[in-house]
Every structure is written in structure tokens, then in C-alpha cells.
C-alpha positions as CSV (number, residue, x, y, z in Angstrom):
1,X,0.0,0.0,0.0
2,X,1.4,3.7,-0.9
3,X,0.6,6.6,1.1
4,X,0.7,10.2,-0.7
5,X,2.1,12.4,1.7
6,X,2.6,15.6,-0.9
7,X,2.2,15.1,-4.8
8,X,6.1,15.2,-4.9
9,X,6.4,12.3,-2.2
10,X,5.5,8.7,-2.0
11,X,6.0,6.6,0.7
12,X,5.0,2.9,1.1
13,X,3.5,1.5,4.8
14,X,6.3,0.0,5.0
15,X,8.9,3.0,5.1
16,X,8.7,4.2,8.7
17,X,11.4,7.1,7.8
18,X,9.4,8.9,4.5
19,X,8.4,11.7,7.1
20,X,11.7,12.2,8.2
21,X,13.3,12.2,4.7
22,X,10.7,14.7,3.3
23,X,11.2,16.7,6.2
24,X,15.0,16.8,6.0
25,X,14.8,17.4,2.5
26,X,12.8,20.7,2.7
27,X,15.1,22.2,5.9
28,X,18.0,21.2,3.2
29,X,16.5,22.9,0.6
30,X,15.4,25.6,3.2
31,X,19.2,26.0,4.1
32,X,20.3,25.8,0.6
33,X,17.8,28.8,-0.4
34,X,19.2,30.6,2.6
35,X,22.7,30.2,1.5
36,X,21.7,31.4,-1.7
37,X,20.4,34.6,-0.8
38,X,23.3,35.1,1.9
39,X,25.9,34.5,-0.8
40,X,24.2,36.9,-3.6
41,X,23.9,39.6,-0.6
42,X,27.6,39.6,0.5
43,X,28.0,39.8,-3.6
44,X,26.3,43.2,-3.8
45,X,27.2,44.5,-0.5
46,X,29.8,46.6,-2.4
47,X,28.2,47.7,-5.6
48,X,29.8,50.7,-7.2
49,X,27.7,54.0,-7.2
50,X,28.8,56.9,-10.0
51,X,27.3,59.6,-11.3
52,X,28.6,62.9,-13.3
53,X,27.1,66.4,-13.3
54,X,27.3,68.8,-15.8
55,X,28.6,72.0,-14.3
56,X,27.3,74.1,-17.2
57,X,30.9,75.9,-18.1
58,X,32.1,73.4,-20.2
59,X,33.4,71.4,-17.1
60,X,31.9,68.1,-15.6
61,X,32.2,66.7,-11.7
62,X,31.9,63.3,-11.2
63,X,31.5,61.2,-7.8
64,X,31.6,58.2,-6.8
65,X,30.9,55.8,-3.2
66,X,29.9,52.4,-2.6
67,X,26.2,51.1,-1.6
68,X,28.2,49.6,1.8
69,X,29.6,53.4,2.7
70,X,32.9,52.9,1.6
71,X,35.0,56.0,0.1
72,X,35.5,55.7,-3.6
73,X,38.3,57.9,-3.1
74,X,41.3,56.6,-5.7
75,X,39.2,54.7,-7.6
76,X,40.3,55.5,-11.5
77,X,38.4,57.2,-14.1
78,X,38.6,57.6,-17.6
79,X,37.6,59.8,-20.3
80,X,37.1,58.3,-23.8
81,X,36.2,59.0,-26.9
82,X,33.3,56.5,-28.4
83,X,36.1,55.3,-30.8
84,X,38.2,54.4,-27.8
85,X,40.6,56.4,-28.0
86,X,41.6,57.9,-24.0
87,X,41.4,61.5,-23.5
88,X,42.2,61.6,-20.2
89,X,42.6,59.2,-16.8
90,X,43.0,60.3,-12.9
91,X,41.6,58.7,-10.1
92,X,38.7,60.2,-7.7
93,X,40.2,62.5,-4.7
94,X,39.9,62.7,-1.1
95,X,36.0,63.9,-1.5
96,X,35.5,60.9,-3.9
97,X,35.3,63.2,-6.9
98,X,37.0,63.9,-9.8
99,X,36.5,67.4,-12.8
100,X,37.1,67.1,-16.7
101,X,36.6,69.2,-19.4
102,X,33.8,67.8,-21.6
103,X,34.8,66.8,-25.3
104,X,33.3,68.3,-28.5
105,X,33.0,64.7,-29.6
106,X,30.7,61.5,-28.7
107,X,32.5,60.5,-25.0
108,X,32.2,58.4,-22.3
109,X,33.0,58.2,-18.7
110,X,34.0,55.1,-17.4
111,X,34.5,54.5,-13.4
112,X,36.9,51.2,-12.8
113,X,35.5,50.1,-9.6
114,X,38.2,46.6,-9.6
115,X,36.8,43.2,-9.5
116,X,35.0,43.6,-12.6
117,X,32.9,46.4,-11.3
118,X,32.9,49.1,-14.2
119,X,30.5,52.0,-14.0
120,X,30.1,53.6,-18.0
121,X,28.8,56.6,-18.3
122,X,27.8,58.0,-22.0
123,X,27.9,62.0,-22.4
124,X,24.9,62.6,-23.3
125,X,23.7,61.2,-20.0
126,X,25.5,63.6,-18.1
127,X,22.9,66.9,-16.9
């Protein structure tokens, strides 16, 4: 004789431990989805945060932190043309911020965060 404990789960009369199984297998899976969202949460904790501003004299200010508070200060930057061709590179100061005369020419802004964290930034985004 069979006994449906959940659609997913048959146990015979004869299988004293199918509770227990199914049990242990949904903590396990329980533990596992924990895990799973612990891990991706420790992988965001230190996501990159950019952002330039048009200064409206021909200059732009760009900053830069991280979603866990941390200072962004050193962090590099570069200026490049859409070809790819570098017009300029520095690296954010104390205040996490870094000035650059915007280009006549299609540009982006790229802030290289390290561990494959880069923030791009197109020209024409920039207010």
C-alpha cells in the first residue's frame, strides 16, 4: 500500500522514515535557499555608485561611493572617446570626486570600480 504524503512524495506503509526524509529534505532545501540569498547579498554588498554632473561651463564633476559606505576615493576614471581612443585618466580624490573638461566629440566616462565592477557613463547622459 502507498501513502501520498505531498504530490512530490510517495511513501510505502512500510517505510517508517518517509516523514523524516521529506522533512530533511525541505530544511535542506530551506538551508540551501538561505545560502543562496546570503551569498548573492555579500556579492552586492559593495556595488559601485557613480554619477557625473554637468557643471554648465564646459566642465563636468563626477563622484563616486559604494552602496556599503565605503569611500571611492582613488578609484580610476577615464575619459574616452566613443572610438576608444583615452582622453584623459585620474583617479577620484579625497571627496570621492573627480572634474574634466567635456569633449566636442561623442565621450564616455568610465568609473573602474576593480573586480570587474565598471561604472560607464555616455555624455549625453551627463545633466
Amino acid at each position: 500500500m502507498q501513502i501520498a504524503v505531498n504530490p512530490l512524495v510517495v511513501c510505502s506503509s512500510t517505510t517508517i522514515y518517509c516523514n523524516y526524509k521529506q522533512k530533511r529534505g525541505l530544511t535542506l532545501k530551506k538551508l540551501i535557499a538561505f545560502a543562496s540569498l546570503l551569498a548573492a547579498s555579500s556579492a552586492f554588498a559593495h556595488t559601485p555608485l557613480f554619477d557625473c554632473f554637468d557643471n554648465g561651463d564646459g566642465t563636468a564633476l563626477c563622484e563616486g561611493a559604494f552602496s556599503d559606505g565605503g569611500s571611492a576615493s582613488g578609484v580610476g576614471i577615464r575619459i574616452e572617446l566613443a572610438s576608444g581612443r583615452v582622453l584623459a585618466k585620474g583617479e577620484l580624490d579625497e571627496a570621492s570626486s573627480y572634474s574634466f573638461s567635456i569633449p566636442e566629440q561623442e565621450y564616455q566616462v568610465v568609473f573602474e570600480a576593480g573586480d570587474g565592477h565598471e561604472v560607464v557613463l555616455l555624455g549625453d547622459e551627463i545633466y
